[in-house]
C-alpha positions, -999 to +999 in steps of 0.1 A: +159-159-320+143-127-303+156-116-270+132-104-243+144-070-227+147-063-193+113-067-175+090-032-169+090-017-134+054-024-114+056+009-107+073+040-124+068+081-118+086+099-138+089+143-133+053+144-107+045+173-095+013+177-073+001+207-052-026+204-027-050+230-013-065+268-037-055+300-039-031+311-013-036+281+006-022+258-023+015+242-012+037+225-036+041+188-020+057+167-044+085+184-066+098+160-098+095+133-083+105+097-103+110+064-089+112+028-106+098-002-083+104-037-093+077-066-093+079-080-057+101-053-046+096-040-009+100-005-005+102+017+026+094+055+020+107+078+052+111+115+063+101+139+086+064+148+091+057+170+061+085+158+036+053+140+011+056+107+020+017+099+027+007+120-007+034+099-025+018+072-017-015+082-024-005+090-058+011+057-065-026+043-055-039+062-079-061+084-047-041+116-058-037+126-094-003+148-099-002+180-117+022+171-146+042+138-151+035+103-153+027+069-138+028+040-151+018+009-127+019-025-145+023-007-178-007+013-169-005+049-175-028+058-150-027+096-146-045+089-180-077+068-164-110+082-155-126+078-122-144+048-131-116+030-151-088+044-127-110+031-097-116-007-112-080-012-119-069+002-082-096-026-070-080-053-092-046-041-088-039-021-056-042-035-018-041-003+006-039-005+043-041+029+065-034+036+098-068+042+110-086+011+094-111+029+078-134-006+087-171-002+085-188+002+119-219-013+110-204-041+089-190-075+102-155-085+097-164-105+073-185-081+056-160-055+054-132-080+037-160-087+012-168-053-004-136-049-027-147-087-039-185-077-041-175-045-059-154-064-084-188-088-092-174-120-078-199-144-068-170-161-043-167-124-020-176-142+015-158-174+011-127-156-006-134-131+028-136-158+054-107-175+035-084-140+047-100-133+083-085-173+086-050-160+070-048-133+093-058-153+122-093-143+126-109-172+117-134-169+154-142-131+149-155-134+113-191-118+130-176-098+150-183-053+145-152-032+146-164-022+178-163-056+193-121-057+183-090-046+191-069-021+174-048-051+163-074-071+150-091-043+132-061-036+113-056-078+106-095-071+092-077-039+071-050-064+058-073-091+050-093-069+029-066-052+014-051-086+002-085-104-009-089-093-044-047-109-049-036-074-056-004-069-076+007-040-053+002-037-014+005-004+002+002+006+035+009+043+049+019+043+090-002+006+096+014-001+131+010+039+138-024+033+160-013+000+175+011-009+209+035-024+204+029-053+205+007-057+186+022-036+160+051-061+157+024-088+151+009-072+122+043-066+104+054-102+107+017-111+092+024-084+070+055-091+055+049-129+054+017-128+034+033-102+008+061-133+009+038-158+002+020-141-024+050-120-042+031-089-040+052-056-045+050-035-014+052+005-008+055+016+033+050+045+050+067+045+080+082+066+108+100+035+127+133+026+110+133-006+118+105-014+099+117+007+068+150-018+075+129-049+067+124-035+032+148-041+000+151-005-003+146+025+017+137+060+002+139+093+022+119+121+011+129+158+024+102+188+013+087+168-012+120+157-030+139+126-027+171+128-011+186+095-005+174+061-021+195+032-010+190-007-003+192-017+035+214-035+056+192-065+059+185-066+018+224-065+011+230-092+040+207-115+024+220-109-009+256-122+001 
C-alpha cells in the first residue's frame, strides 16, 4: 500500500531576489526571500512603508517577476511562464483586490465583474457576475458606473470580480486603505467570510494590526527581508 506525502504548499518562494528601477536608480527590494503557504491558509504580510510588502505580493501574483529564485504556486513554477501562459493561469488561478479599485469608469458593475470571465471565454460571464455583485450585497447597483458608488461599494465591485473566476488564491494589498471606517470593517467581514466559504488561500497587505490578527499567520518584512513569521493570537485560540 503507497503512502501519500505531505500535501505541496499553494504557494512557495524559495531564495527571490527582485530589484526595481535602472542604472543608479535601481534598489534591491526583496533580498532571499522564501515562504511556504498552505492551501486555505490566511496570511497577513506587515512592515513599515518601504520594507517590500506590496512587491511581495505582486510577485506571488505573478505581476512582478524576481531576479533569481523560484515560485511555485499550485505546483506551478511560474517565474518559468510567458506573458501569455503566466497571464491565463493568474486569471484561472489568482483573485487580486487593490486599494484603489482599479474599476472601469466607463463599465457597469456588472460589466467590470465580467471581464476576468469574458477573458477566460466563458459563455456564463454576466450571470456568474450578477451571481457576485448579489454575494457582495450589490444585487440593486448591478448598472450602476463607478462614479455612481461609494468607495465601499466600489471595492465590494473589486471583490466580486476578484472572486468570480473561483480563484485558488485571493490577494489583496491595503483593501480597507481608501475606505472609512466603517465601511472598511464591512469589507473585511465580507472578505474573510467569502474566502471561508470558498476555502480560498488568502495573502494581505496590511498596515492595521488587527486585521493582520484575523489571519492564521502574520509575517513582518523589514528592508526587504523577513524578520518575524509567527501564527496570531486569534489562530492559536481557535486551535485549543
Amino acid at each position: 500500500m503507497s503512502v501519500s506525502g505531505p500535501a505541496a504548499p499553494m504557494i512557495e518562494l524559495n531564495d527571490i531576489q527582485l530589484s526595481l528601477g535602472r542604472g543608479a536608480a535601481r534598489v534591491h527590494i526583496l533580498k532571499g526571500i522564501s515562504l511556504k503557504i498552505g492551501a486555505g491558509e490566511a496570511v497577513g504580510l506587515v512592515g513599515p512603508s518601504g520594507s517590500g510588502k506590496s512587491t511581495l505580493l505582486m510577485t506571488i501574483a505573478g505581476l512582478e517577476r524576481p531576479d533569481s529564485g523560484t515560485i511555485s504556486i499550485d505546483s506551478r513554477r511560474i517565474e518559468r511562464m510567458d506573458e501569455d501562459s503566466l497571464a491565463r493561469f493568474r486569471g484561472a488561478k489568482i483573485g487580486i483586490v487593490f486599494q484603489s479599485f482599479h474599476l472601469i469608469p466607463t463599465m457597469t458593475a456588472l460589466e467590470n465583474v465580467s471581464i476576468p470571465l469574458e477573458l477566460a471565454g466563458r459563455a456564463d460571464a454576466f450571470e456568474i457576475a450578477a451571481r457576485e455583485l448579489r454575494a457582495v450585497g450589490l444585487g440593486e447597483r448591478m448598472s450602476h458606473y463607478p462614479s455612481q458608488l461609494s468607495g465601499g461599494e466600489q471595492q465590494r465591485v473589486a471583490l466580486a470580480r476578484a472572486l468570480a473566476p473561483n480563484p485558488a488564491i485571493l490577494v489583496a494589498d491595503e483593501p480597507t486603505g481608501n475606505l472609512d471606517e466603517d465601511s472598511g470593517k464591512s469589507i473585511v467581514e465580507l472578505m474573510f467570510a467569502l474566502r471561508r466559504e470558498r476555502g480560498a488561500t488568502l495573502v494581505l497587505v496590511t498596515h492595521d494590526n488587527s486585521l493582520a490578527a484575523r489571519c492564521d499567520r502574520t509575517i513582518r518584512l523589514r528592508s526587504g527581508q523577513i524578520v518575524a513569521d509567527e501564527a496570531t493570537t486569534l489562530s492559536i485560540a481557535a486551535a485549543q
